[in-house]
N, C-alpha and C positions, 0 to 999 in steps of 0.2 A: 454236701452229703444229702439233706436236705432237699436239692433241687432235681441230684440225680435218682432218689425214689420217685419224687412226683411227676419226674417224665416217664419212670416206668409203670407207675399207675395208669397215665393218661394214656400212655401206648397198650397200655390193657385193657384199659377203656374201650378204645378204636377196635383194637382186634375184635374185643368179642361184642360190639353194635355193629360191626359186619358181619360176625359170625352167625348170630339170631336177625339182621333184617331180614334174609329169605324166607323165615321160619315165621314173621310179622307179617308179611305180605302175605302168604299162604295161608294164613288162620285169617287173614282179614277179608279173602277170596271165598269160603268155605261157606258161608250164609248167605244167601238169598237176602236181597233188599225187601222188606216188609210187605212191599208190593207186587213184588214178582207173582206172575201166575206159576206151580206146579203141576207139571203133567203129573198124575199119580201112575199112569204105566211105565213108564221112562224113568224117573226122577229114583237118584240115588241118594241113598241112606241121609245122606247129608243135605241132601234137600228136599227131602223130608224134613230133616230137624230144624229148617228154618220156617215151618209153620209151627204158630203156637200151640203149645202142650207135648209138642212130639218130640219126644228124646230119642237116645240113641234105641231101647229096646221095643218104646214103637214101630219105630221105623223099621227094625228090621223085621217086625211081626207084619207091616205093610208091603215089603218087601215078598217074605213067606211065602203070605195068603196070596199073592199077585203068580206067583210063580208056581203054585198049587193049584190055582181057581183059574189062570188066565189074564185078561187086560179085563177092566173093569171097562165096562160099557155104558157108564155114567156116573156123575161123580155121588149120587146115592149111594152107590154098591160099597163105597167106603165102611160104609153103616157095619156090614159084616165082618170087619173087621175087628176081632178083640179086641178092647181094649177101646174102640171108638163108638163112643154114644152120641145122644145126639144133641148136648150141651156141647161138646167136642167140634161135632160138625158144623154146629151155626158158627162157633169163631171161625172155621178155616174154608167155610163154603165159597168163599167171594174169593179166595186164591186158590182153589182148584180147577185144572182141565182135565179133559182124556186125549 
């Protein structure tokens, strides 16, 4: 009795570490390696949020202002963006493009 729970555990087990591997893969895809450069005219929500400080409701204020104001024409123009000063911009300066 005994033995036939613990195979049904263990086949529980399996299903559902198949069931979340795609769901592992897919959150471990989602961030940008610390080095990557970001476009800031291109670059979605989500990578955005793999520069430091930028969560989700930055980025989408980055996001906004880009779609309001246009492509930024240097990565300065970041500056105008709420929410980013310019303690902000020195961490993230060395990973920005246009």
């Amino acid at each position: 009795m005994k033995a036939n729970r613990m195979l049904r555990f263990c086949a529980w087990m399996v299903c559902l570490s198949l069931a979340l591997a795609p769901l592992a893969a897919q959150a471990g895809q989602a961030k940008a390696p610390a080095t990557d450069k970001v476009n800031i005219n291109t670059a979605t929500a989500e990578q955005l949020q793999a520069l430091p400080g930028i969560g989700p409701v930055l980025a989408k204020t980055i996001i906004d202002h880009r779609a309001k104001n246009g492509k930024f024409t240097k990565i300065e123009e970041i500056l105008n963006v709420k929410g980013v000063g310019e303690k902000m911009f020195q961490k993230i300066k060395d990973r920005l493009v246009v």
